[in-house]
N, C-alpha and C positions, 0 to 999 in steps of 0.2 A: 516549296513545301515538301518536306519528306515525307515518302509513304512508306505505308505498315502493312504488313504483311502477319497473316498469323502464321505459326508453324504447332504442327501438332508433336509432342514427344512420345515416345514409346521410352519403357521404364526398361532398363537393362536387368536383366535377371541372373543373377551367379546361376552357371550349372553346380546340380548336387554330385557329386562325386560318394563313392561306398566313404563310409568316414574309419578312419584310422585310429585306435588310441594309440599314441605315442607311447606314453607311459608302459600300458601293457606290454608293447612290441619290445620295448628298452629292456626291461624287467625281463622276458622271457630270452632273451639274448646276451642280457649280459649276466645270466645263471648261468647260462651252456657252458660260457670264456669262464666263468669263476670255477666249473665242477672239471671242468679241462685243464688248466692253469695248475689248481688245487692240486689233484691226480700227480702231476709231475714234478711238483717241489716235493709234493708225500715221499716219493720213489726216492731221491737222495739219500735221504738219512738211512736206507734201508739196506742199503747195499753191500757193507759187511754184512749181516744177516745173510742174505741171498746169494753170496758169495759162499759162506758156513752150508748152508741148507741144500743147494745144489753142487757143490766140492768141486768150485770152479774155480778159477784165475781172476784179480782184478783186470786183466786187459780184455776177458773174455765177458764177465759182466757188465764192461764199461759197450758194450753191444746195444742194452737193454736202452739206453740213454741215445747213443749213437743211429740205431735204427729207427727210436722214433721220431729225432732229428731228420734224418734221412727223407722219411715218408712225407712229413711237413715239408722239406725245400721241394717236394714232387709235384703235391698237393697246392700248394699256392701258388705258384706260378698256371696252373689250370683253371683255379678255380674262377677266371673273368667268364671262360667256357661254361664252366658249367652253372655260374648265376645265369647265362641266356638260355640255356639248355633246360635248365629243372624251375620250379615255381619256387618262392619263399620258403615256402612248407614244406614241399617235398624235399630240396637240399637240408632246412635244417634238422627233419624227422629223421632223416639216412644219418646225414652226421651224426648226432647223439645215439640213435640205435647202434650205428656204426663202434661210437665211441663206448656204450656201455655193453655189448657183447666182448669189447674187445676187457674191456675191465673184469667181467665174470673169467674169461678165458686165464686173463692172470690169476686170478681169485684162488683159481680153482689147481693150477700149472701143476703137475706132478712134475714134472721135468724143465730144465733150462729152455728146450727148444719149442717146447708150448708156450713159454714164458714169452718168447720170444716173438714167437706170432702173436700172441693178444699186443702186445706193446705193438706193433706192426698195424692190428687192425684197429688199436686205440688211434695211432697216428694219423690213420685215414679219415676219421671222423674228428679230430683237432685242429686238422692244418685247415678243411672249410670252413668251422666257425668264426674265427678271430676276421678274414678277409669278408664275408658273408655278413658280419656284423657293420662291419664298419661301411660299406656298400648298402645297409638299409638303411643305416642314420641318415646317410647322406643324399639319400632321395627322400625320406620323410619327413627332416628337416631343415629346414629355411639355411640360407648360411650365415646368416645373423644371431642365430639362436644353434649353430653346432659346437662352439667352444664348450658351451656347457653342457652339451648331448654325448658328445665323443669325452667331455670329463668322467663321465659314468662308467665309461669302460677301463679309464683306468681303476675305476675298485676292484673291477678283477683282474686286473693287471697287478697290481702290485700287492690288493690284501689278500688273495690270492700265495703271492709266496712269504707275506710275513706270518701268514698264520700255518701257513705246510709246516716248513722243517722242525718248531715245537711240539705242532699237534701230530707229525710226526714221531717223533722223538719220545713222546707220551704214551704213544699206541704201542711202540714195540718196548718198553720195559717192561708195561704190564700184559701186554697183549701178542699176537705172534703178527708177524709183516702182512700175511692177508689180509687181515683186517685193515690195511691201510686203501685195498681195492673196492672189497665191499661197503666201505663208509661214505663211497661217494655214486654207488648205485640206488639208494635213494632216492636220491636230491635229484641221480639223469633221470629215472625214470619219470618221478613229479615233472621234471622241465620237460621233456618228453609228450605226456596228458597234457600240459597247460599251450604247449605249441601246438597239438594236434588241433585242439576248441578255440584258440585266441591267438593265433599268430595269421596273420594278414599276411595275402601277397604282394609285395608291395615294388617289387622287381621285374621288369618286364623280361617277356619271353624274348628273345631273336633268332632264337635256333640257326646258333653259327655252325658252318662248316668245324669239321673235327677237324686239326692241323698236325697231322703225321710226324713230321719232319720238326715242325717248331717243339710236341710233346717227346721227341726223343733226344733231341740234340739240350734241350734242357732239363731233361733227365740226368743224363749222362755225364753234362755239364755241372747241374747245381749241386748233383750225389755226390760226382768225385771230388767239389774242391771243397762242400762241407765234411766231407771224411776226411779230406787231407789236412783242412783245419784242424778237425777233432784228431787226429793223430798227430799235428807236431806238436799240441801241448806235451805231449808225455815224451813224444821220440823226437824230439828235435825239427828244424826245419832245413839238416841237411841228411835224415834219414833220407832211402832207395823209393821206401814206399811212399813217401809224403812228397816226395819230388815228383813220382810219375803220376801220382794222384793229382795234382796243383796244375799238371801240365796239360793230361790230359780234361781235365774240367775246366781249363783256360780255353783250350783246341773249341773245345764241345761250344764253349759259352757266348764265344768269338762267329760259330759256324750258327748258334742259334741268335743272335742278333739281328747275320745278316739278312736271316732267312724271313725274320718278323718284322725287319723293315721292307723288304721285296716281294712278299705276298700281298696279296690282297685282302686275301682272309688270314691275319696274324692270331693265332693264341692269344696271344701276350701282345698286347698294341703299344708296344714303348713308343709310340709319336706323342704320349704325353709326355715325354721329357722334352718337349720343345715347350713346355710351361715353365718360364724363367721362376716360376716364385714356389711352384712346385719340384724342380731340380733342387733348387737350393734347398726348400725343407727337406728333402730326402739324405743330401749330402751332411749337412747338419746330424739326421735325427741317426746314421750310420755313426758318425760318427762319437756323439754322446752314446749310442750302442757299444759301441768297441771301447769305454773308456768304462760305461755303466758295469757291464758283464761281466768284465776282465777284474773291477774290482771286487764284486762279490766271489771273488774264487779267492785271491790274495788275503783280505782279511778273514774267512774263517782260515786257511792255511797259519797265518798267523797266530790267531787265537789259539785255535788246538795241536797245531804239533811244533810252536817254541813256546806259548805260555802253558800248554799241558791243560786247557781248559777242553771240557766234553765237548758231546757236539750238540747234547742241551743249553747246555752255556752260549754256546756259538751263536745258536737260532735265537736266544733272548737277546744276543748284544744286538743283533742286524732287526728285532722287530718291531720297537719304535720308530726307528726310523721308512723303515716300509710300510707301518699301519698309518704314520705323518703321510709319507706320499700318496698314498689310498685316500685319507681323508683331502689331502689338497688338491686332488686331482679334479673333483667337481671345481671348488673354486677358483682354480685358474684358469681353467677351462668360462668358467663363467665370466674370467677378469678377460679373457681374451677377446669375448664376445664386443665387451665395452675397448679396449685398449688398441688392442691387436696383438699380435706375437711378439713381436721384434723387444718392445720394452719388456717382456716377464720372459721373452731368451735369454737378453743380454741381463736381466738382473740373476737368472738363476744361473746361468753358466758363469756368471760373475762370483758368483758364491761356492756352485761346483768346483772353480777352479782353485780356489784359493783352499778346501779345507781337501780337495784333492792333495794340493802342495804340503798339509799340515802332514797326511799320511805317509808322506814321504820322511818325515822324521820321525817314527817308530824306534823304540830300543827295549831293549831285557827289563825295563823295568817299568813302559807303557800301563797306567792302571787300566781298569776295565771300563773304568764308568768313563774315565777321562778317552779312550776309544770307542765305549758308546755314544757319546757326546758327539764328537767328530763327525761318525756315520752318519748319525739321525741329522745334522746341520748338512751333508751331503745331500742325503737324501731329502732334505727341505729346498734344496736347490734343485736337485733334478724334479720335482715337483712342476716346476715354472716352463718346464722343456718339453716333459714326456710324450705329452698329446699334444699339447698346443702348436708346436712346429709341425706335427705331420698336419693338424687338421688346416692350418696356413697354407698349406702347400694344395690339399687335396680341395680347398674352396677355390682353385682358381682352375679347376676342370668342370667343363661340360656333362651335364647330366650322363650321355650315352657312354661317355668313357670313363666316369667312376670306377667302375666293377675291375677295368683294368690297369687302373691307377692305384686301388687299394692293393692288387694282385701284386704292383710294380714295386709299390714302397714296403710292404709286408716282406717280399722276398729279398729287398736290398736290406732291410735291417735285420735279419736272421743272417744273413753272410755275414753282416759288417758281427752282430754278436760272435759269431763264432770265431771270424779271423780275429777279432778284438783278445779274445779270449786266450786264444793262442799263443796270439802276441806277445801279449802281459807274461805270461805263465815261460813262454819261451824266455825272455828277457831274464826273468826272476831266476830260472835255473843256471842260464849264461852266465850272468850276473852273478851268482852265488857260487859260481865254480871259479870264475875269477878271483874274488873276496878272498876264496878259502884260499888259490895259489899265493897272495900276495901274503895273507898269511903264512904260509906254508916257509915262504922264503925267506921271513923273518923271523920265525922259529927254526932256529938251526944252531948246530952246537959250535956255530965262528961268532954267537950272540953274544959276548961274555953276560950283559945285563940278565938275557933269558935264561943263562945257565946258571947265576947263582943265585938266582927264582928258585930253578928248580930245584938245587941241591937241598938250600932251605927248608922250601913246604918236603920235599922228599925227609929231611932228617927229621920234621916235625913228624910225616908219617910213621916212619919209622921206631919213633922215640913214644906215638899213642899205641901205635896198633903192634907192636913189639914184633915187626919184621927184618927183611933185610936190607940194609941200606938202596942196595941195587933194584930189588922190589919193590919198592917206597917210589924211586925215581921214575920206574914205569908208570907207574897208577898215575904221577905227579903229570907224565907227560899224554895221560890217555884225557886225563881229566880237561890237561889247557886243549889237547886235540877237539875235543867233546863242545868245547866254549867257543873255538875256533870255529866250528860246523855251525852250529847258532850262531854266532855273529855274523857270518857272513850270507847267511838265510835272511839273518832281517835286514840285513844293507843291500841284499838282491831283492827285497820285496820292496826297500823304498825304492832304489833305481825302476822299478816298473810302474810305481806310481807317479815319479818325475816323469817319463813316460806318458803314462794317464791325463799327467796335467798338460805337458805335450798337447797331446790331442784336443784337451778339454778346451784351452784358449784356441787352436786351428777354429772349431767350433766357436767360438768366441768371434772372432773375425769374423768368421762365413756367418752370423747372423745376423751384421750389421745389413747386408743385405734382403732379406727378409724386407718385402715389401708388403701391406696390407692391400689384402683384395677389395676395389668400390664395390658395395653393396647395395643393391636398388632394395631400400630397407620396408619399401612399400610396393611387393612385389604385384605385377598385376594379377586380377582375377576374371579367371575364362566366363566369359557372359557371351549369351547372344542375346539378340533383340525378341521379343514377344510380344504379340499383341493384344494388347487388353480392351476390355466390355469397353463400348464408345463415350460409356457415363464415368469412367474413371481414367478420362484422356485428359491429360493438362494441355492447353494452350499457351504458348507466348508469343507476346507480341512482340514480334523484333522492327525495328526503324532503319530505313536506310535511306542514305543520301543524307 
């Protein structure tokens, strides 16, 4: 006979935890990244101006841009520090104050080198937000629900600069360049109020050791080889300075590795690149970096100084397509949740590469809508990419090492933009000085066919504009000179989009890789046992034997 046995149950009780809105915390964080983002596409368009206004050099206002570069490759590499150091609130109160003192400072600039410190303390409060954001998502959301959390941030990631260089562009006809500062002091101070009342801590403290040695050798390191990037676009990459700059920010970057894998207390904990699916998003998302960036510089260079269009025209061709990637950016974000990465990589780099490839066929008579066209189907592809590879990679890290994962990948896609950038733009001048010699040696007067070109259109000059034959032939050969320089600008900007595309399939490859992280999609919830009044005990009767 089996016997029975009663057992009495106790009800398990969820602990209450402070409750979070999500929503709000989203909302007040990704205003910071949109009023910070905004701010620096503004500064573009401005820059003849400010160049006029303060009677300085483009290499010397090209500073304004470069240093705030600078202070971001400084600034995010710390910032794992100082999420464990500072509370929620307190890091992103300092950044926006940080960020909107430095905006008055501009606002207000009588001189270049004021100018140059507000951009300077603007930088300091930009470089924490973007890493600061992306480290609270991913504590206060599940990882089955951050495809669509981390889609949010690309609104200010990319509508962000589809809406600058216009609204840009619009401020200084009618209005003068400060007002491009003060337009976005508003909007910080609101976000400001609204995080002092409603922004949650939601980030634990650990109060790390400060790390000396790891904060200067990646100083040192990240400063000089982002300045040596931002200098060979213009001076080559076999300028004196862009050589010693490369080298020594290798030395530095090389001594600051060793140091962060050899301490115990690292700054910067790169032991999360022993996360295979996390390495690979990173190497990936550097990579569509360097191929993303480098195009936005090539096609308005195209637009405005061979087809002669403004640089209002410029900002309208590129803002469909950036308001597309803003608006896609939730939903694939959301499609990732359901799918994973790997299928909306490979379908968007699939697409990326192919109208990459298109822009490598550019000529003098390219319409506008037909390379608006192209852009925005670009930019419908990197849609599929932006966020969704890095948030693949950042779901297969452990909670405690987020903050330095965001730090990790943050600071590897701002190299990989810059060196991208470089690259591209180095390529297209190489390229275009080529073009024009191959030119060069076939215009020459052992051409017979080019010489009795010339004589021709010369005798036509001649015969309208009632000069000298010998005068006629000048103008005849300034002119093909003149065709020669343009032609061989647009045959350097495709070769750097072959280039691009290059890259874009390398990327292509590397995200067949991409594996989806298992998701325990019914995560457990922290209960302890409690015990309740004896008249609301259940009993059951269990049987054994």
């Amino acid at each position: 006979m089996a016997e029975s046995k009663s057992l009495v149950v106790y009800d398990a009780v969820p602990v209450k935890e402070e409750p979070v809105h999500r929503g709000v915390l989203l909302f007040v964080l990704v205003l910071g990244a949109f009023i910070a983002i905004l701010n620096q596409t503004l500064l573009n368009v401005a820059i003849p101006h400010l160049m006029n206004d303060f009677n300085v050099s483009s290499s010397t206002i090209q500073w304004l841009s470069t240093a705030y570069m600078l202070v971001n490759g400084i600034v995010i590499p710390i910032s794992a520090y100082l999420i464990g150091t500072f509370t929620t609130r307190q890091l992103f109160l300092g950044a926006m104050i940080s960020f909107t003192v430095g905006s008055l400072i501009c606002g207000v600039a009588p001189t270049f080198s004021v100018m140059l410190i507000g951009r300077i303390v603007q930088g300091l409060g930009a470089g924490i937000i973007m890493p600061l954001m992306m480290t609270v998502i991913l504590n206060i959301f599940p990882p089955e629900t951050r495809g669509r959390s981390m889609g949010m941030i690309g609104i200010a990631m990319f509508f962000a600069p589809a809406v600058g260089p216009t609204l840009s562009g619009w401020i200084i006809e009618h209005w003068s360049w400060r007002i491009l500062f003060y337009v976005a002091m508003p909007l910080a101070i609101a976000d400001i109020i609204l995080a002092y009342f409603l922004l949650k801590n939601v980030t634990k403290k650990t109060n790390p050791l400060f790390d000396f040695w790891g904060f200067l050798t990646s100083t040192v390191g990240l400063g000089f080889l982002l300045y040596g990037c931002s200098e060979a676009g213009s001076k080559g990459w076999g300028d004196a300075i862009v050589d010693v700059s490369l080298i020594i920010g290798a030395i530095a970057l090389v001594l600051f590795i060793i140091r962060e894998l050899t301490t115990p207390n690292p700054m910067l904990n790169l032991r999360v690149f022993k996360f295979g699916i996390f390495t690979t998003s990173v190497i990936v998302s550097c990579i569509v970096n360097m191929a993303m960036f480098g195009a936005t510089i090539l096609v308005p260079i195209y637009v405005q100084n061979i087809r002669g269009f403004s640089a209002m025209d410029s900002g309208l061709l590129m803002l469909p397509g950036a308001l597309l990637m803003g608006v896609m950016s939730p939903v694939t974000g959301a499609l990732m949740d359901k799918v994973g990465a790997r299928p909306l990589a490979i379908i968007g780099l699939t697409i990326t590469a192919v109208t990459t490839w298109e822009l490598s066929k550019l000529g003098p008579d390219t319409t506008y809508h037909s390379l608006m066209l192209l852009y925005t189907l670009r930019m419908f592809g990197m849609s599929f990419i932006a966020m969704t590879i890095m948030t693949a990679g950042l779901n297969q890290i452990p909670r405690e090492l987020v903050s330095h994962a965001t730090a990790a990948s943050n600071t590897a896609r701002q190299v990989a933009a810059s060196l991208g950038t470089a690259l591209l733009v180095t390529v297209m001048s190489n390229r275009s000085t080529f073009h024009l010699g191959e030119f060069s040696n076939t215009m020459t007067s052992t051409n017979p066919n080019l010489v009795d070109i010339v004589q021709k259109l010369g005798a036509g000059f001649a015969a309208k504009l009632g000069i000298p034959a010998d005068a006629s032939q000048g103008v005849v050969s300034q002119m093909l000179y003149g065709l020669a320089v343009k032609q061989s600008t647009i045959m350097g900007i495709n070769d750097a989009f072959v280039v691009a595309t290059v890259l874009t399939v390398i990327a292509l490859v590397c995200s067949f890789f991409l594996k989806r992280v298992k998701l325990d999609k019914a995560p457990a919830v922290k209960t302890e046992l409690v015990p309740v009044p004896r008249e609301q005990q259940r009993t059951i009767v269990v049987k054994q034997g």
